[in-house]
C-alpha positions in Angstrom: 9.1 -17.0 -15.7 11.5 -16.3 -12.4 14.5 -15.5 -14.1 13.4 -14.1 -17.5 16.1 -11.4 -18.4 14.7 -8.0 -20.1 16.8 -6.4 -22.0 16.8 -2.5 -21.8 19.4 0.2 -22.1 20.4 2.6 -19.2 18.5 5.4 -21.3 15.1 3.6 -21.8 14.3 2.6 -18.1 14.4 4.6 -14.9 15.7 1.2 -13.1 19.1 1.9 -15.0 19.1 -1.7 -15.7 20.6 -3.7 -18.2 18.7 -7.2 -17.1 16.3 -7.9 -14.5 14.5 -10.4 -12.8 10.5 -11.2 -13.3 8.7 -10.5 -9.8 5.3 -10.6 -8.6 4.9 -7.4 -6.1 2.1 -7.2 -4.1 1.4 -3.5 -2.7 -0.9 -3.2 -0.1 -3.7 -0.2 -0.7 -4.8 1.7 1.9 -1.6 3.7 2.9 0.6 2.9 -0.2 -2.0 3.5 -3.2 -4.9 4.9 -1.6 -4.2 8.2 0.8 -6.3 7.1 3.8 -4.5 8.9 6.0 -4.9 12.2 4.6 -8.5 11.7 4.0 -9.4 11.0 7.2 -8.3 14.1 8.2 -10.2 15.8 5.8 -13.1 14.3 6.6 -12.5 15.1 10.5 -12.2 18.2 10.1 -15.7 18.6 7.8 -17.4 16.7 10.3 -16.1 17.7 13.8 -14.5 21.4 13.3 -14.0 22.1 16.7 -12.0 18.8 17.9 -8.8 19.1 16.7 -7.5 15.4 14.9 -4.0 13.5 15.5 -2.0 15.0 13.1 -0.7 12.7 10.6 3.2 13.6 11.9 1.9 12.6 15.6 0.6 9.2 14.6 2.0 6.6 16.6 0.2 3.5 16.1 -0.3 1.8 13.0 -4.2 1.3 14.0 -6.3 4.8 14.2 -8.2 3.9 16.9 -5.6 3.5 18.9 -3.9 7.1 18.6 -7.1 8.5 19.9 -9.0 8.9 23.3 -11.8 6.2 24.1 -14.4 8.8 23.7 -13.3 9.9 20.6 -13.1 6.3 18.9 -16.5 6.1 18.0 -16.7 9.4 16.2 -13.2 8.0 14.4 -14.2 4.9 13.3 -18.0 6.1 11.9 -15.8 8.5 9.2 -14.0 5.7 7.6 -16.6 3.3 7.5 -19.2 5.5 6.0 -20.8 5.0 2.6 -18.3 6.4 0.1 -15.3 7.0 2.0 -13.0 4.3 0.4 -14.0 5.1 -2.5 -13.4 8.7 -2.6 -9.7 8.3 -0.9 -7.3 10.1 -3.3 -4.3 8.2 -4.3 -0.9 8.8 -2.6 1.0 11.1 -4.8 3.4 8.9 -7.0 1.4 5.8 -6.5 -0.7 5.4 -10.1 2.1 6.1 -12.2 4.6 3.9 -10.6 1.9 0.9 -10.6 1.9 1.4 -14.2 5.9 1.4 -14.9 5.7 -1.7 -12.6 3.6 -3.0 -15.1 5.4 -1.7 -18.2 9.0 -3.2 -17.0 7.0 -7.0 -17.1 6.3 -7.0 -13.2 3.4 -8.7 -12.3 1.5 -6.7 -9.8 -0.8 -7.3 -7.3 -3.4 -5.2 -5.0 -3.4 -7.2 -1.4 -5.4 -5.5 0.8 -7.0 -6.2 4.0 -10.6 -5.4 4.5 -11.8 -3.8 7.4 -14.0 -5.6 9.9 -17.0 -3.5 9.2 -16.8 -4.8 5.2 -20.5 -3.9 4.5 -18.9 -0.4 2.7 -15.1 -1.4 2.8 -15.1 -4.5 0.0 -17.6 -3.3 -2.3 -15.6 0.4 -2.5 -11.8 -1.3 -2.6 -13.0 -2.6 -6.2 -14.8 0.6 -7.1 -11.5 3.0 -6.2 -9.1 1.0 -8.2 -11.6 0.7 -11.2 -11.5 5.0 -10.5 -8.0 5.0 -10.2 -6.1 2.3 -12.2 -8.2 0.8 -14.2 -11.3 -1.6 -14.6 -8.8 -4.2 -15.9 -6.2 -3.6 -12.6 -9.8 -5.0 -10.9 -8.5 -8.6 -11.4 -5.2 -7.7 -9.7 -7.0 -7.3 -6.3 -6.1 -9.8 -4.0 -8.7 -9.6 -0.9 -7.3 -11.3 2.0 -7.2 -10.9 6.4 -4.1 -12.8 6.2 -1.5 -12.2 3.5 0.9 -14.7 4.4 -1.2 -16.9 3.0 -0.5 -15.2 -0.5 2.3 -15.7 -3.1 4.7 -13.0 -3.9 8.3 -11.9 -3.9 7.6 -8.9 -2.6 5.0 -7.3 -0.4 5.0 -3.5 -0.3 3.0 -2.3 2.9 2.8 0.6 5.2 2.0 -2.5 8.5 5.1 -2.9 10.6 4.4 -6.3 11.8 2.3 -8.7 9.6 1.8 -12.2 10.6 -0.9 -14.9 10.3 -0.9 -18.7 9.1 2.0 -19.1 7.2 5.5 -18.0 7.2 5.7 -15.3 4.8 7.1 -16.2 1.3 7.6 -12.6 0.5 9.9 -9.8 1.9 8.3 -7.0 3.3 9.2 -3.8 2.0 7.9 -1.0 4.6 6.3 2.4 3.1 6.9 4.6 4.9 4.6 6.3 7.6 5.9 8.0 11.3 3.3 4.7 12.3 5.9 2.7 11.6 9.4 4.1 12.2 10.4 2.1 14.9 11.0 -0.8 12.6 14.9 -0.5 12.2 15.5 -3.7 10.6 13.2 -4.1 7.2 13.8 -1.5 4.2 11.4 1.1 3.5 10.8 3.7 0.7 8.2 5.7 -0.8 6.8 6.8 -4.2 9.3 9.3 -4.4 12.5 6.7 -4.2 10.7 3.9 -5.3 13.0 2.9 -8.1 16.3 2.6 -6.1 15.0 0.5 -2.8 13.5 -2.0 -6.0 16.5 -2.0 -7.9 18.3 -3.0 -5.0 15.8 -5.7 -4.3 16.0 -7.1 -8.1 19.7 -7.6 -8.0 20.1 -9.3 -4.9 17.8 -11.6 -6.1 19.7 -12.2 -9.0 22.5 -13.0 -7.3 
């Protein structure tokens, strides 16, 4: 179907498009749709009150463990892999209700995510927060995967600044935005709040 044209007027879609192309977007989770950031400080602060966390402004590295003292890593990484912390991670503000007008303008989208190492909590809870979030149905549009050049897709939307693996990438890498990642000049970026513009960019240049 690359190349269907949709015909809507400037009135009836937030694009402002009069044709546009089908694409399969791929949006990663955990950063983009799910607010992990945000939680884990949350859940710092219940659990170790008088340690103060990295502030989410002060992150530097686009892994957690990294942006914190060895002594402290252990104590970091038993908060995310607990029982019930994916699942429990609020979305990022904008992020359900532009996955849905994805959906409604005919995009076909996709939930690639990574799983962490320590999967015994991690797998299981990625299905169970977007059941909770978007849907049992938006289950089937999780894409599992420790290497996502080795999945299809126009567009990938993830908070990662460098992604490789097996393949060259067959998708373009749209960067949400995170101060993790700001050092990355050279690939586009946006967030839930601009979302529309940096994709309606995208869709015409493709239809060039």
């Amino acid at each position: 179907m690359r190349g269907c044209s949709v015909a809507r007027s400037r009135a009836q879609s937030p694009f402002a498009f009069s044709s546009f192309l089908f694409m399969l977007i791929l949006l990663d989770q955990d950063g983009v749709l799910a607010d992990f950031e945000h939680a884990f400080l949350e859940a710092w602060r219940l659990q170790y009150p008088d340690i103060a966390p990295v502030s989410y402004q002060d992150r530097k590295s686009f892994y957690i463990l990294q942006d914190y003292p060895p002594e402290l890593r252990d104590k970091a990484e038993a908060l995310y892999t607990a029982p019930g912390f994916i699942r429990n991670v609020p979305p990022v503000a904008g992020a359900v209700e532009a996955f849905n007008e994805l959906l409604a303008l005919g995009m076909d989208v996709r939930i690639c995510t990574s799983p962490l190492s320590q999967f015994e909590n991690c797998v299981a809870e990625k299905y169970l927060w977007v059941e909770k979030h978007l849907g049992r149905e938006a289950t089937n549009r999780l894409i599992l995967t420790k290497d996502k050049t080795l999945v299809r897709g126009d567009i990938l939307i993830d908070d990662k600044p460098n992604i490789s693996g097996a393949m060259r990438p067959r998708w373009k890498h749209i960067l949400y935005d995170a101060p993790y990642n700001r050092e990355r000049k050279d690939l586009p970026r946006m967030t839930w709040q601009n979302w529309r513009n940096v994709l309606a960019g995208e869709l015409y240049r493709s239809d060039e």
